[in-house]
N, C-alpha and C positions, 0 to 999 in steps of 0.2 A: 401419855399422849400416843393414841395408835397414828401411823403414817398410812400414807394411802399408796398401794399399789400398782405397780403396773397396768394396762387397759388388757381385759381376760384375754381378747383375741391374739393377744404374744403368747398366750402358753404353749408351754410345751416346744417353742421354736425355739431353734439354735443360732449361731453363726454359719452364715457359709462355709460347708465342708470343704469346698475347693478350692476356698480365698484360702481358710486354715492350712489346707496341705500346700499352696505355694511357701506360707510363714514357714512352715515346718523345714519344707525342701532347702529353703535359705539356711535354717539353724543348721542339719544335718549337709550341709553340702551336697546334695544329691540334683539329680538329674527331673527337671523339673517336668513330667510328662501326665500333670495333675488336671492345672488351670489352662485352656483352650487361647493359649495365644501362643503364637510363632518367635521363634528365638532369630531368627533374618530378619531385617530392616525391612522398614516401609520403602516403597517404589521413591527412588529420585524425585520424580515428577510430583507422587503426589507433598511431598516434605517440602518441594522447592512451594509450590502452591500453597501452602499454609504459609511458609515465609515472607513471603509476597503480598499475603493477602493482613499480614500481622502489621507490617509496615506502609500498606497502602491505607494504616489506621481504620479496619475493619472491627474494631473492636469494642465499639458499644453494646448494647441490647440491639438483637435484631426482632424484628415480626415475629410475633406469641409464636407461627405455625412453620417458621421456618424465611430464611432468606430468600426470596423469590429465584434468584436464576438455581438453587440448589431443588426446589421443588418440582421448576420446570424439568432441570436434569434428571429427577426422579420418573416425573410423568412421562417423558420423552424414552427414557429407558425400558420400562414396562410397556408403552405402545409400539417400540421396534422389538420389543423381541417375543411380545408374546401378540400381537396384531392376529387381527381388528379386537380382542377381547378387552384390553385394555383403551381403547380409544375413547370411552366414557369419562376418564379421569382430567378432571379440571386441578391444574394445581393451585387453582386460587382458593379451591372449596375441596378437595379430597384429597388432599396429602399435608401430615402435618410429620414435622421435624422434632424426633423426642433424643433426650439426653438415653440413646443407646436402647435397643431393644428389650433389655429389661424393665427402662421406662415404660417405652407402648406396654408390654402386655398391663401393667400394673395399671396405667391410666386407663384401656379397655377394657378392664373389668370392673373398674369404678364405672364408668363411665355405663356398663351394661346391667349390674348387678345389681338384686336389692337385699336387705337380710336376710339370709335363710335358704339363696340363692344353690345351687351347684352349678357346678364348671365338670364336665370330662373332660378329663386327662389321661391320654395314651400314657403308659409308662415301661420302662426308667423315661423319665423325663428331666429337662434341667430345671434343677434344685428352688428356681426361683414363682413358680406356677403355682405352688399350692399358698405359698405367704402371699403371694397378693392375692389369691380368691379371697384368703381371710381379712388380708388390709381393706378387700371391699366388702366384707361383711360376710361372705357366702362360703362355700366348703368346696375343697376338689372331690373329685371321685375317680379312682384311678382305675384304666382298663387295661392290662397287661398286653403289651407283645412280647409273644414266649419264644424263649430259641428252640431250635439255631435258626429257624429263617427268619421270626419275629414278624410274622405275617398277620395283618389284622383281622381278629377272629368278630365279624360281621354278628355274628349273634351277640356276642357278648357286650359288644360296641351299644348295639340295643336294650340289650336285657340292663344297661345302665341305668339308662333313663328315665327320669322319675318326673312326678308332677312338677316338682323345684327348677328342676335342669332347665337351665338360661342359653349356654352356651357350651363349646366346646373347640378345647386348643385341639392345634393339627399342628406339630412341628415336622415341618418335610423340607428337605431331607431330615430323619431324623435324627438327635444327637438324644445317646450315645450311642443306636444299634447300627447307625448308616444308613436304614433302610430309606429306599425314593421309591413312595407307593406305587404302585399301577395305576393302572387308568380305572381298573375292573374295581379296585379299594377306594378309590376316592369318588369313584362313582356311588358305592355305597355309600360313604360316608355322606354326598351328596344328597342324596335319597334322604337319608333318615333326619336331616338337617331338614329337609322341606318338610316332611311328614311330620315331624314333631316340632317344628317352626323353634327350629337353635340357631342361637348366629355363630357362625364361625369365627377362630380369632385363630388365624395362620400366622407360626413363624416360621419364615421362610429365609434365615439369614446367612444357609450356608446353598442359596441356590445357582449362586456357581459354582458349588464345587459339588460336581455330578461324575462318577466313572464312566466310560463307554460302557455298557451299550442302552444307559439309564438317560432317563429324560425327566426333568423335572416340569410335570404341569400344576400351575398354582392351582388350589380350591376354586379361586373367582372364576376361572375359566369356562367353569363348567354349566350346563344350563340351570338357570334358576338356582346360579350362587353367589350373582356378583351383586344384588341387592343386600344379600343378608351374610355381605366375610368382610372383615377386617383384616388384611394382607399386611406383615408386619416384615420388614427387613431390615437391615442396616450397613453400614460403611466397615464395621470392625475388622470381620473374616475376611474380607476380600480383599481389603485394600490392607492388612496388618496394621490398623491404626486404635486397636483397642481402649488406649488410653485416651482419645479423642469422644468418646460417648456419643456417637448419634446414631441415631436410629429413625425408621420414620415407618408411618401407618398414611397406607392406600385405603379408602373408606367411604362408602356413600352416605348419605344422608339417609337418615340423623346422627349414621353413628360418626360420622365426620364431626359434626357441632359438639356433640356431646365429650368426646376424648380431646376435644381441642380444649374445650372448658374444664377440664380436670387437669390436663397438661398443661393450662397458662396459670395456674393455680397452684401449682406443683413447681416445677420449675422454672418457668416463665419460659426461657427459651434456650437451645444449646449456643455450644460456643460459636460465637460468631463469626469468627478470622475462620474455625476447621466448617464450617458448613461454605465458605466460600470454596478454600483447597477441594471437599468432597465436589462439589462440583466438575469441577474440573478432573478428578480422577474419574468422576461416570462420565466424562468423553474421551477416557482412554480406547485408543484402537480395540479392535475385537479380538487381537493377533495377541494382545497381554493378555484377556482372557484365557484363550486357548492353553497359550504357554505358563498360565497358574495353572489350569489342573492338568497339563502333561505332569509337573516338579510335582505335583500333591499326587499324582498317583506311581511314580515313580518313588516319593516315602512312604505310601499306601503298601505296596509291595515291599520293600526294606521293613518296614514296621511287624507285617505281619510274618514274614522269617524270624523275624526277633525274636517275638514270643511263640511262639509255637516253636523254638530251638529250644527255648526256657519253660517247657513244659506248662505255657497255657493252652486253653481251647480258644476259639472265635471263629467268627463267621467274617467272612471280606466284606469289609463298610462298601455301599452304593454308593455314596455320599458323606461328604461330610471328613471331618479327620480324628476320627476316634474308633477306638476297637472296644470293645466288649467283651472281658476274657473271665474263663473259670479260672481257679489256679486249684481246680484238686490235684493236679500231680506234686503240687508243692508240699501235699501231707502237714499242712501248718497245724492241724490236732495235734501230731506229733510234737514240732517245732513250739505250739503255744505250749503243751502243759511241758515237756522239756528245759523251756527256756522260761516258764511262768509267765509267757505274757499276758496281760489284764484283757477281759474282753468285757464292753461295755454292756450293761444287762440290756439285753430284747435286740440287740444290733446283729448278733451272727459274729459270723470270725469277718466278715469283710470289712469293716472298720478298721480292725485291731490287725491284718495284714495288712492294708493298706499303711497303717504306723510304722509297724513293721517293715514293710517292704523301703521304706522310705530313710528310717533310721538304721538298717543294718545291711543292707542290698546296695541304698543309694541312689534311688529310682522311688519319683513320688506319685503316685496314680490316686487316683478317689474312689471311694469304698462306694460301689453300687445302690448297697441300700440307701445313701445319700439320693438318690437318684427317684424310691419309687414312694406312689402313696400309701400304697396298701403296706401295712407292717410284715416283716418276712419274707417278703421278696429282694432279693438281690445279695443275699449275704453270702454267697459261695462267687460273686462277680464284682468284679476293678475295671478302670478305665481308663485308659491311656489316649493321650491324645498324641499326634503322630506329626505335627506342623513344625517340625524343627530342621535343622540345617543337618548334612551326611556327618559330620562331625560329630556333629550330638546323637545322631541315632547310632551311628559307631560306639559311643560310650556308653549307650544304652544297652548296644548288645557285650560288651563287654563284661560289666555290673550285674545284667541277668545272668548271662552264662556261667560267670565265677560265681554267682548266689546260688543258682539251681544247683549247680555242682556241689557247693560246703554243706548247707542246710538241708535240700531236699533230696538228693540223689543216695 
């Protein structure tokens, strides 16, 4: 009796590299600077509002698209701060409420794609963008931003684009270079989205957290983009509520109907007690704002003395809280045939130092190449995420420095 298979469009996928390397970081005791969540508490306020809203028996099924006064909060936030651009947004018809912005993009590209479809994808990108082109039947096509400034090379962004090409992600800020495009880059990208008629599918989930002297302007903003982008953000980064899963997509018509109807089919709706507390954390003053990215660029600058003491390269994130580093000073050629350590065949040493770094440093970062589409890029680059308390990035610099010092120096 033959048994029947897997569905083909799994081949070849793995587990998430960076779910992996937090397990890992657990096993080896090390300093978790893999998976992109903050090691400090959620805000009071927003904790108490979840609690509040647990016990005011908020806990049934809410609305497929979202609990009404969280959607208003949504729409209401997007019309004050990016005004008049946003004023178009009805939240009874253009913002639905998904379990975490890895939901939206998944259900966006069901929602857009047919078989055979492509998606561009800027890269390194997160890990999650090219499985759901494939969960919707269609392929990524990855366009490199190359260091050190990872500045988007406009021919190439074109010379992508094929008969197939449906759509195209824009994650701004982006993770894991930092970069927060210009106006002059998303202008392009603007352009070539009209001319070759692509919808855009923006994740935008780290657009509070922007350094001085950067601005973040969504895609939609721009002229003749807000018919054709899907603006994708969520509650996690900002407010450190990662475990809470919501996310939500700004959206016109059709593509509003459409990702509504694969997200009520999918998961029906997020939690219902945290879409009430996120409410009420998006009419937090504008003063918590301010004072998250003063803290995030105050470990912006801690982070990046860190490594760069410990002998890696990078460039200063714009945005965002992750660095992008080489680590040729570390000679791990040496350290791997040395110390025999395994490298996985077609992955590069960056896999196998990230292992590495994690089991015998103490410090767990994610291997780059997790990161792009094209095969061979990113194997000499890690990434460290930087959203932790002074404590922890103290221990961080601690572990680097005794490691640069035994093994590479």
């Amino acid at each position: 009796m033959t048994l029947r298979r897997p569905a083909g469009r799994l081949d070849g996928l793995i587990e998430s590299q960076i779910r992996e390397m937090t397990r890992l970081a657990i096993a080896h005791d090390a300093v978790n600077c893999a998976q992109g969540f903050p090691d400090f508490g959620t805000p009071e306020p927003v904790r108490r509002a979840a609690v509040e809203a647990i016990m005011a028996d908020h806990n049934q099924y809410a609305i497929t698209w979202g609990v009404p006064a969280l959607r208003e909060a949504i729409a209401a936030s997007y019309r004050a701060r990016f005004a008049p651009h946003f004023d178009w947004v009805d939240p009874e018809r253009h913002v639905t409420v998904t379990c975490g912005v890895t939901e939206a993009v998944t259900v966006a590209l069901m929602a857009l794609l047919e078989p055979g479809d492509e998606v561009i994808v800027l890269e390194p990108a997160h890990e999650n963008y090219a499985p759901a082109a494939r969960f919707a039947g269609g392929r990524a096509v990855g366009v490199p931003l190359l260091a050190p400034d990872f500045a988007l090379d406009v021919d190439r962004l074109a010379a992508a684009v094929g008969p197939r090409t449906k759509a195209l992600i824009l994650n701004a800020p982006h993770n894991p270079t930092g970069r927060v495009f210009t106006r002059a880059e998303l202008d392009a990208v603007a352009a070539l989205c009209i001319a070759r008629d692509l919808v855009a599918i923006t994740d935008e989930i780290y657009d509070r957290i922007v350094y001085e002297p950067h601005v973040h302007v969504p895609l939609a903003t721009l002229p003749g983009m807000r018919e054709r982008t899907i603006t994708l953000s969520g509650c996690s980064k900002t407010f450190a509520v990662m475990g809470w899963r919501l996310g939500y997509a700004v959206a016109p018509e059709p593509w509003s109907h459409a990702l509504r109807t694969v997200h009520d089919f999918t998961t029906i709706c997020a939690p219902t007690p945290l879409q009430h507390a996120a409410a009420a954390a998006l009419a937090l003053p504008e003063s918590f704002f301010a004072d998250q990215r003063a803290a995030y660029a105050v470990r912006r600058s801690a982070m990046l003395d860190i490594v760069r003491a410990s002998g890696f390269t990078c460039t200063a994130p714009e945005g965002a809280y992750y660095l992008l580093c080489r680590f040729d000073a570390w000679r791990f050629d040496r350290i791997r045939d040395r110390d025999g350590v395994h490298v996985a065949s077609g992955s590069g040493d960056s896999d196998a130092f990230a292992r590495w770094l994690t089991e015998h440093v103490g410090v767990a970062v994610v291997a780059a190449s997790s990161l792009y589409v094209t095969p061979g890029l990113g194997r000499d680059e890690v990434r460290f995420a930087f959203a932790k308390k002074a404590e922890t990035l103290e221990s961080v610099r601690q572990r680097l420095s005794t490691g640069f010092a035994k093994f590479a120096v």
